[in-house]
C-alpha positions as CSV (number, residue, x, y, z in Angstrom):
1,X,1.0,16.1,16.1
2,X,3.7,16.2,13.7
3,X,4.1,12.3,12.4
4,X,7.4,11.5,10.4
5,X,5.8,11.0,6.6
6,X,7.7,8.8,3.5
7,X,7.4,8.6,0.1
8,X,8.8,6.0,-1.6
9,X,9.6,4.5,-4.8
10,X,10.0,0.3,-4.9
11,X,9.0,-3.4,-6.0
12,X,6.6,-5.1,-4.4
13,X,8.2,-9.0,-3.1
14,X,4.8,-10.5,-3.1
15,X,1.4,-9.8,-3.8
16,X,-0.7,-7.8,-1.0
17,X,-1.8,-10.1,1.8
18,X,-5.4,-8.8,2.1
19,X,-7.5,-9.8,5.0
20,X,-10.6,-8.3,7.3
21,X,-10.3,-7.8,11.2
22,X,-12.3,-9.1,14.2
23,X,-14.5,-5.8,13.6
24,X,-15.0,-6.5,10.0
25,X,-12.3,-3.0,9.0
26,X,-10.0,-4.4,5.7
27,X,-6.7,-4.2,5.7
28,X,-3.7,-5.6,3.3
29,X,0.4,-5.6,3.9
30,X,3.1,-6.3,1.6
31,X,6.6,-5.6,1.6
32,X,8.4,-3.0,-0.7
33,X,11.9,-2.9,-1.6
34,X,13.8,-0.1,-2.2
35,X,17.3,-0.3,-3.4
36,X,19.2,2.6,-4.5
37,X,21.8,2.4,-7.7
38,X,25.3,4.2,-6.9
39,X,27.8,5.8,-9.5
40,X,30.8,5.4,-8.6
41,X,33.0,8.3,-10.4
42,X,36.3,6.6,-9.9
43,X,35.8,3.8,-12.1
44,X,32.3,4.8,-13.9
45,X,30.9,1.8,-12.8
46,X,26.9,1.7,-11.7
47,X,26.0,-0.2,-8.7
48,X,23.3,-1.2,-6.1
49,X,23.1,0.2,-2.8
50,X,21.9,-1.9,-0.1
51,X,18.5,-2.5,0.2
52,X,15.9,-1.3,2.5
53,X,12.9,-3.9,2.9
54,X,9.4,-1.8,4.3
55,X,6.5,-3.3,5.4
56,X,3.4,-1.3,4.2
57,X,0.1,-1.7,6.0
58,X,-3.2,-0.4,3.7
59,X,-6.7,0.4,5.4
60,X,-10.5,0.2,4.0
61,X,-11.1,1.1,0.7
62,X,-7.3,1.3,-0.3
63,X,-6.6,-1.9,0.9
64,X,-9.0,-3.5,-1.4
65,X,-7.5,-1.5,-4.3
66,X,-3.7,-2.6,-3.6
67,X,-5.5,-6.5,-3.5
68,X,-7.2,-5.9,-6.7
69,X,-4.2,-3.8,-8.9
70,X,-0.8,-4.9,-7.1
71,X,1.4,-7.5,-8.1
72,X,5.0,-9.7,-7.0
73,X,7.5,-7.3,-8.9
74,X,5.5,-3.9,-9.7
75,X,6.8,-1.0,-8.9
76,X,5.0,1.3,-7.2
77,X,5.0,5.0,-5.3
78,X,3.8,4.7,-1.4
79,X,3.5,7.9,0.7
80,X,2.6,6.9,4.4
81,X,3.5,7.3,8.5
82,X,6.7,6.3,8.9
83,X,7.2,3.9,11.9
84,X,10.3,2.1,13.0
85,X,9.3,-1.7,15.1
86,X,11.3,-3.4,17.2
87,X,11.4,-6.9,18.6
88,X,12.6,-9.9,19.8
89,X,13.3,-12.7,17.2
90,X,13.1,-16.1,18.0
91,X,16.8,-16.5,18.0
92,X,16.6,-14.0,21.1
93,X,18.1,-11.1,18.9
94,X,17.0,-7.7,19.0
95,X,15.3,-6.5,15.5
96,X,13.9,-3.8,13.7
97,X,11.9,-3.0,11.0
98,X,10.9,0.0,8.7
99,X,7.1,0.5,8.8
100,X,4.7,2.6,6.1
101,X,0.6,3.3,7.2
102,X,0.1,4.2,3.9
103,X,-2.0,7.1,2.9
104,X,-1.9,6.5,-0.8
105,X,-0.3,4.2,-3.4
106,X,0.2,4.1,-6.9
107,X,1.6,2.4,-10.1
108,X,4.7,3.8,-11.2
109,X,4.4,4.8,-14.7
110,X,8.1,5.1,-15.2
111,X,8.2,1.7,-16.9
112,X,4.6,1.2,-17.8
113,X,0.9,2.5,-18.8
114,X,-2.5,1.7,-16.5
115,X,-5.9,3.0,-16.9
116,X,-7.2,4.0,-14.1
117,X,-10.6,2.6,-13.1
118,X,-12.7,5.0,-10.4
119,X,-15.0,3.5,-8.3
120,X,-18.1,5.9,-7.7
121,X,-18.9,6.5,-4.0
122,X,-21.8,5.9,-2.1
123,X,-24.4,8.2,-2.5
124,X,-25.5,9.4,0.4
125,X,-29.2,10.4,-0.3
126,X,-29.9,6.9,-1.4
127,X,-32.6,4.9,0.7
128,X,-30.8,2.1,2.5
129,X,-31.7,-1.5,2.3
130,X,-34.5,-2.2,3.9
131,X,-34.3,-3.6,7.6
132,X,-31.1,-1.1,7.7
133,X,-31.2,2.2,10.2
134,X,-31.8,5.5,8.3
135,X,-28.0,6.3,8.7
136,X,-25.8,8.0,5.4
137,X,-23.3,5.4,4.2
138,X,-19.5,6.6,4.3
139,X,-17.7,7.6,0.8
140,X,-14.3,5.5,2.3
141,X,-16.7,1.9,1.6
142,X,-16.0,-0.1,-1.3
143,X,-19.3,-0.1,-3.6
144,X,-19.8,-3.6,-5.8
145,X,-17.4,-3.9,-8.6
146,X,-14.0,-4.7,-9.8
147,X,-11.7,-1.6,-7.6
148,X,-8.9,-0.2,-8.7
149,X,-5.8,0.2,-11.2
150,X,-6.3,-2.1,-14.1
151,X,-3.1,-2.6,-16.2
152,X,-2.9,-2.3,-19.5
């Protein structure tokens, strides 16, 4: 299936919400905006477009990292499934909003330096706990430890 796919450059408005559903699966939002700048060649001038608002929805392991390295104002690269919602607002007025399942995200290093902090995976010949079942753990689980980008 061919799935509409976005990359995009913006600032965060508010630190990832991250929280863990009924079946225990992490996930974090936060909102990105994306406002392009406009030259104008009749009078030289520089100005901003208007700005496009995205809600981006993280899974698992990568939601954990966006918690952990993200913050109100950085700027940051998304690539994800673009989706466009619709609904009814309270007001009764149709609405619609621009959507990102992100596959990966990232500190844009345009304006800024991070040191990147890789969090081993699980090894999957290691014994598990005991009163466990004899089953390999997945790589996409979050070991123990600080994940993430940690800025410098």
């Amino acid at each position: 299936m061919n799935e509409p796919t976005i990359t995009l450059v913006g600032h965060l408005a508010a630190p990832p919400r991250l929280r863990t559903t009924a079946a225990g699966v992490c996930v974090a939002d936060f909102r990105v905006a994306a406002t392009p700048r406009r030259h104008d060649k009749g009078t030289g001038e520089w100005g901003d477009g208007e700005t496009l608002w995205f809600t981006v929805t993280a899974w698992r392991a990568l939601a954990e990292h966006c918690a952990a390295s993200l913050g109100k104002g950085d700027k940051v690269v998304v690539t994800g499934r673009l989706t466009v919602r619709s609904w009814r607002g309270d007001d009764g007025v149709e609405r619609s909003g621009l959507e990102v399942d992100a596959a990966s995200v990232g500190l844009d290093l345009s304006r800024g330096r991070a040191a990147f902090v890789r969090t081993p995976p699980l090894s999957m010949t290691e014994p598990p706990p005991s009163g466990e079942p004899d089953e390999p753990q997945a790589y996409d689980e979050e070991p123990a430890g600080e994940p993430g980008l940690v800025a410098v």
